[in-house]
N, C-alpha and C positions, 0 to 999 in steps of 0.2 A: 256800496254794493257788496254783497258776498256771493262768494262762488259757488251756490245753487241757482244763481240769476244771470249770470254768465256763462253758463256751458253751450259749446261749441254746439250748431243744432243739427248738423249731419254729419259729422267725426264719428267713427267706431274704430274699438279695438281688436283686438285677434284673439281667438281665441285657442288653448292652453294646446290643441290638437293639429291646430294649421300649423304647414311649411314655413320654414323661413323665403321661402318663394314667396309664398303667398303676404305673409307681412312686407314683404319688401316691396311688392307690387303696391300693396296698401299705402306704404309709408307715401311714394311714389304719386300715385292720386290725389292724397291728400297733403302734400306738399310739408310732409313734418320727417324728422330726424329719429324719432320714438313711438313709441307705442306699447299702452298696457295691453298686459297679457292678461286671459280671462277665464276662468272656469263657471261659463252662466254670466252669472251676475258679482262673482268673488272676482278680486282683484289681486290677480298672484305676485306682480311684477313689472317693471319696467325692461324692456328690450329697445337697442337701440341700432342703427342703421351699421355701426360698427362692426357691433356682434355680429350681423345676420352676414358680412361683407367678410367677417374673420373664418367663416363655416361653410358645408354643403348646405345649399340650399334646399335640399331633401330632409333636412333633419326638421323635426317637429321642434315649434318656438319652446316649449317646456322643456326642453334641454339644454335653452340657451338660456333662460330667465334666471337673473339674480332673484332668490325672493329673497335675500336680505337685502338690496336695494329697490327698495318701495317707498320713492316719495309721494305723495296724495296728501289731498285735502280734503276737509271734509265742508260739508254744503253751506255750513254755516261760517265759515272763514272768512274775514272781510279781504277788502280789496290787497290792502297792505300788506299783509300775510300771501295774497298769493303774490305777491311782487315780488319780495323778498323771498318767499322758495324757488322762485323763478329762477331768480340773481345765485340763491344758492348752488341750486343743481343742475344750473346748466342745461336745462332740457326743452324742446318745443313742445310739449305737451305736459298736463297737468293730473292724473284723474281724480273725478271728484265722489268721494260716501257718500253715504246717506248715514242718521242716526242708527242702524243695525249694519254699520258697516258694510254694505251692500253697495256694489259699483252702480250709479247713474247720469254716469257723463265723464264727457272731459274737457280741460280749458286747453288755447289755445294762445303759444306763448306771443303770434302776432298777432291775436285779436285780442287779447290782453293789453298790449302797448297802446294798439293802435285808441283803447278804450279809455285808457289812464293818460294820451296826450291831450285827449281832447274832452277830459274832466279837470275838475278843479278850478274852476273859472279859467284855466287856460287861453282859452278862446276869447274872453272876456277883452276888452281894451283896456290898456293901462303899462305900466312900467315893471321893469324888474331890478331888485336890489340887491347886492349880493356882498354881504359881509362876514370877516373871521373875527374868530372873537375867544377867548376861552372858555372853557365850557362852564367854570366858577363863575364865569360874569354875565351866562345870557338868563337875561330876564326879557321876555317878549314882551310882557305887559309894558315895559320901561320903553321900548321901542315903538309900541304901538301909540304908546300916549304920544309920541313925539311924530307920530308919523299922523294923526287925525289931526296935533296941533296946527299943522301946517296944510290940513283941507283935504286930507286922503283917508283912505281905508285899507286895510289888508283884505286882500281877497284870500289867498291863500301861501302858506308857509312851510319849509319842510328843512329837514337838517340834514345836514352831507358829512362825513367825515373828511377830516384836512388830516394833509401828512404829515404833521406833527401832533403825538396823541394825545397832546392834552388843549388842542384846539378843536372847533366846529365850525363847520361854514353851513349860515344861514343863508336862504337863497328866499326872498319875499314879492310875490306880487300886490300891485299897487295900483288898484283904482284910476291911477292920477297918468295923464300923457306927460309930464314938465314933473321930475320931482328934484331938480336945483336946488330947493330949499330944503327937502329932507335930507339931501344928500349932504347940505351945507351944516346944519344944525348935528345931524349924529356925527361929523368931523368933529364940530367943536366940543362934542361931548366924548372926544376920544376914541370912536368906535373905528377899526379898520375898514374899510370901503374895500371891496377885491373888486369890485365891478356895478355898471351902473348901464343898464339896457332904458334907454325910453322907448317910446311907441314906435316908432318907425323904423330905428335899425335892429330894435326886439323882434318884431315881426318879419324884417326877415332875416334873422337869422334862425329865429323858431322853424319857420319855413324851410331852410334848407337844409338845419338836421334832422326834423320830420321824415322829409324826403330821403335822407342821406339814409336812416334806420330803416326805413321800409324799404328800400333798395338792400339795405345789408341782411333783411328776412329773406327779402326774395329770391338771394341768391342762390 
């Protein structure tokens, strides 16, 4: 997915002439922390609930707006990309260009989450495997082969940074409810195992930090 197919479908910004009252109310309604600033269809800025909380709220938002703090995406940005701007800058809202740089939406940093837990075969039945490894020795393909040898598939895969910088932790979902024997074989081939979720204590523990994060948006 990229972020011309994800924009939030009743979210608006403020624009460049409203009160910090009046964004504040906004922010308010629409349950976010930020909000771009707008001249039309031009995207000046980011404002955030702080600013507007650090001022009179009689002062017009363009006098609060960083325009050298303008994170944005643009429409054709995939999924990953707005994840990781998300992670970057800390913000509940996203806005998104068009090809003429021109404002036509914005994302939405919990309708975002909530989109990315329940993609990626997530949802899918199966196992999860969780191994460190140095970053000179992952070879997936080498993993995979050992992971089908024994009657599974990869559904999906992603890598984590470990606190020691010349390590990574792989994190794999697995097709399979029972994977004792992958988990048996990548030992014997030396691989560190950090963690091993099967189907049933996976589920709920997916479950409760689901739960846990959208209770921590909500707040």
């Amino acid at each position: 997915m990229i972020a011309g197919e994800l924009l939030a479908k009743s979210f608006v910004g403020v624009q460049y002439q409203e009160t910090a009252r009046t964004a504040l109310l906004s922010m308010n309604d629409q349950y976010v922390k930020h909000l771009p600033v707008l001249h039309d269809d031009s995207y000046l800025g980011m404002i955030s609930e702080e600013d507007l909380l650090n001022n009179s709220l009689e002062v017009e938002v363009k006098a609060l707006v960083n325009v050298e703090n303008r994170p944005l995406l643009h429409q054709t940005d995939h999924l990953f990309k707005i994840m990781g701007l998300f992670a970057e800058k800390q913000v509940t809202v996203l806005p998104v260009l068009d090809e003429k740089d021109q404002y036509i939406g914005s994302l939405l940093q919990e309708e975002i989450v909530d989109y990315y837990t329940k993609s990626f075969a997530y949802a899918d039945p199966g196992s999860i495997l969780v191994l460190e490894m140095n970053r000179r020795d992952y070879e997936l393909t080498t993993i995979a082969r050992v992971i089908e040898s024994e009657g599974g598939k990869i559904l999906c895969a992603f890598v984590s940074r470990s606190p020691t910088p010349e390590e990574m932790i792989l994190t794999i979902k697995i097709d399979k409810m029972q994977i004792k024997e992958i988990n048996d074989t990548l030992e014997r081939m030396d691989y560190n195992i950090r963690a091993v979720y099967e189907e049933t204590a996976y589920s709920d523990i997916l479950q409760e930090r689901y739960d846990a994060l959208m209770h921590y948006l909500n707040v």
